[in-house]
N, C-alpha and C positions, 0 to 999 in steps of 0.2 A: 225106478225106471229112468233110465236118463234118455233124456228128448231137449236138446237146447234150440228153441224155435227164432232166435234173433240173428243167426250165422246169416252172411252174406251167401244169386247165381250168375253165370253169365248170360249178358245180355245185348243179340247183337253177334254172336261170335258164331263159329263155324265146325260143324261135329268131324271130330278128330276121325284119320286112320288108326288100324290098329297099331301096336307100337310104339304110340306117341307116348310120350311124358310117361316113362317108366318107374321113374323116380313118384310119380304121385297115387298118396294115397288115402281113400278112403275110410275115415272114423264114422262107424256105425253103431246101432242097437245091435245087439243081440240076436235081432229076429232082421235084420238086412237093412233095415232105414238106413238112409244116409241123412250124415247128420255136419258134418265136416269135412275140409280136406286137409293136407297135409303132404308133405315133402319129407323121404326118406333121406338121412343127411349122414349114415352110416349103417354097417351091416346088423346092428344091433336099435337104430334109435331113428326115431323122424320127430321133425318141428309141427309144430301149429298155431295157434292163436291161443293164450292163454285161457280167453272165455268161450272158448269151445267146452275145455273141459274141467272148468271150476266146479267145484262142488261134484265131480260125477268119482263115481267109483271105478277103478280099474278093472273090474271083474264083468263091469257094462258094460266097456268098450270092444269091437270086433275091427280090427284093422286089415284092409284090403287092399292088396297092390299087385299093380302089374296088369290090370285089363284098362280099357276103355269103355267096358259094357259090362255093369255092375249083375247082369242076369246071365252072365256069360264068364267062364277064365277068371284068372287072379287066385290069387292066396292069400290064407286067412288065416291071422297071426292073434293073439291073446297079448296084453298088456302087460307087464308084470313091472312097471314104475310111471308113477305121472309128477314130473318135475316140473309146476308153474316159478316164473320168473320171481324171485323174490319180493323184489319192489314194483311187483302187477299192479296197478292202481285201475280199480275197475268201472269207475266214474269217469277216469279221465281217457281210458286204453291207454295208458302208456306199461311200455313196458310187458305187450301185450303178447307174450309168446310161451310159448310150453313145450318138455321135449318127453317125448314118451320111449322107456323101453320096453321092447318087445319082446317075448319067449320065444328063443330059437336067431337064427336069422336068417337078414333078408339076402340075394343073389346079390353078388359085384354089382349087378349090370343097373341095379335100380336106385343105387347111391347117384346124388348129385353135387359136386362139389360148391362151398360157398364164393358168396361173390368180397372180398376183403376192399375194393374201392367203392369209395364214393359215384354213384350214377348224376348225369348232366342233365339238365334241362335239355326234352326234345328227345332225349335214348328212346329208343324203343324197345318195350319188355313184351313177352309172353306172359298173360293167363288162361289158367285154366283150371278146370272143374265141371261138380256134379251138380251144379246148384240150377237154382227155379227160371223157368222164361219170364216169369212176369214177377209180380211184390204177390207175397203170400202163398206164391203157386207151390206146388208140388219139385222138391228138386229130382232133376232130369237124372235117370239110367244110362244117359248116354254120355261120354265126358265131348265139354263142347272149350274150345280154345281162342282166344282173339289177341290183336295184337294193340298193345297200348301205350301209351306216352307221357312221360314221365315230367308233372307238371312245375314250374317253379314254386317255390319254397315257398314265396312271400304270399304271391298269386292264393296258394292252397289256401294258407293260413285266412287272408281276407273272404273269402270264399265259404269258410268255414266257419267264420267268428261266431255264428250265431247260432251253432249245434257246439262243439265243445274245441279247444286248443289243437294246433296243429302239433307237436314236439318235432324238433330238428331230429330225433331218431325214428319218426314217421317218413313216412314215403309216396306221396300222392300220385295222382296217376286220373289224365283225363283226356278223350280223343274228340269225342262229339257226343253230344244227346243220343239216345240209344244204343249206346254200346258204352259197358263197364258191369260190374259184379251184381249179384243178387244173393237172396236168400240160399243157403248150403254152400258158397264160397267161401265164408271162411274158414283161415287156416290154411287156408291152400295156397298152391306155390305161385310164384312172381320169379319168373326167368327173364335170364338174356345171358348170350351166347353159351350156351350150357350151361350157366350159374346160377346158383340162386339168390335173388337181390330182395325179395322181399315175402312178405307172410299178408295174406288179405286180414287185416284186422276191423276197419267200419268204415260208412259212409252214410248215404240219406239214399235209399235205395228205391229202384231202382233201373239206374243208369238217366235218372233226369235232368240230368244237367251240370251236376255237381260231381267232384272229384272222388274218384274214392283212396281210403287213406289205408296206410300197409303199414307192417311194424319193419323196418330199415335192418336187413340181415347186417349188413356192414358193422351198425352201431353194437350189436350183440354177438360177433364173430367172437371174444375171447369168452364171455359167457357160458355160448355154447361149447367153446373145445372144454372151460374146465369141468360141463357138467361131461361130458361126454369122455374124455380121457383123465383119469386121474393126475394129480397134478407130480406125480415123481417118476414118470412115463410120458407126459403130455409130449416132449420133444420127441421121442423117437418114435409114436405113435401116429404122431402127423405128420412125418417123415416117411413111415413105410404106407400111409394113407395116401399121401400125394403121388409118392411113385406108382402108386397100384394106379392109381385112378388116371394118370397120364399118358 
């Protein structure tokens, strides 16, 4: 049975309309838990947090995209490959991302293009997610969204020393006390201006005070094209992707 109970929800943030964040989605049990989120990042393959799905079988996973009401709409996809990052280090989260393909594929309209620059001190991102109102709770049916601010580097780092290393391919993110991620976030996507900038991978949850940390899409943007486009195609493939998508 897979059930991974250490995923980051949001906390503080504000329940989406429908339509919102089409691009995200939902890693589930079998029988509907939510257990993850996730960003569809082609018509065949979505990102997430490598320790979402370590250890889990692809035959467990039930992937759901396209609603904002898990009791409600969306479509329900089957797994048929789970690619963890090579050099996952699961002590430290570095390198904390995974890219799942799915059986069949997903609609144009639910791809999110990535984000290939570096983000500034003070940007402000989108998250969002299915995850818990409180530490421990029950993550939410509802997907709920907030918006957050992308913390300096050093700032994170000191902040953090005494839970585990910051890596300059991380990405923190912190606005005020009560508002930022919880349990069932992650995995889930880190927007700004339609891009996707980061993947929630940990923090000290939650939302008390401290930053929460993301795995940095920038640093793994070639990563993911070569798992994702074979490498003697890779060129014209993210060519006829970017014109679709613009």
């Amino acid at each position: 049975m897979w059930i991974y109970s250490g995923s980051l929800r949001i906390i503080g943030g504000s329940k989406v309309p429908p339509g919102f964040a089409r691009y995200h989605a939902s890693l589930q049990t079998l029988t509907g838990y939510h257990v993850c989120g996730g960003a569809v990042i082609s018509r065949r393959h979505l990102v997430t947090a490598a320790h979402c799905v370590i250890g889990a079988e692809k035959e467990h996973i039930k992937v759901v995209v396209g609603t904002t009401d898990l009791d409600y709409g969306g479509l329900d996809y089957n797994v048929e490959l789970i690619h963890i990052h090579e050099k996952y280090n699961i002590s430290l989260k570095l390198n904390d991302i995974a890219i799942l393909r799915i059986k069949g594929l997903f609609d144009l309209d639910k791809v999110i293009r990535l984000e290939y620059k570096e983000l500034n001190e003070h940007d402000t991102v989108i998250l969002s997610g299915f995850g818990a109102k409180e530490p421990n709770g029950e993550s939410s049916r509802r997907m709920y969204a907030i918006n957050l601010t992308v913390l300096n580097q050093e700032t994170c780092k000191y902040a953090m020393r005494h839970t585990r290393e910051v890596f300059d391919s991380m990405l923190c993110t912190f606005t005020r006390i009560g508002q930022g991620g919880c349990h069932g976030d992650s995995g889930g996507p880190l927007t700004r201006n339609y891009k996707l900038v980061g993947i929630v991978s940990w923090g000290i949850p939650c939302a008390v005070g401290f930053p929460d940390v993301h795995t940095r899409i920038s640093s793994h943007v070639s990563w993911i094209n070569n798992i994702i486009y074979p490498q003697h195609i890779v060129g014209k493939d993210i060519c006829l992707y970017n014109l679709t998508m613009t």
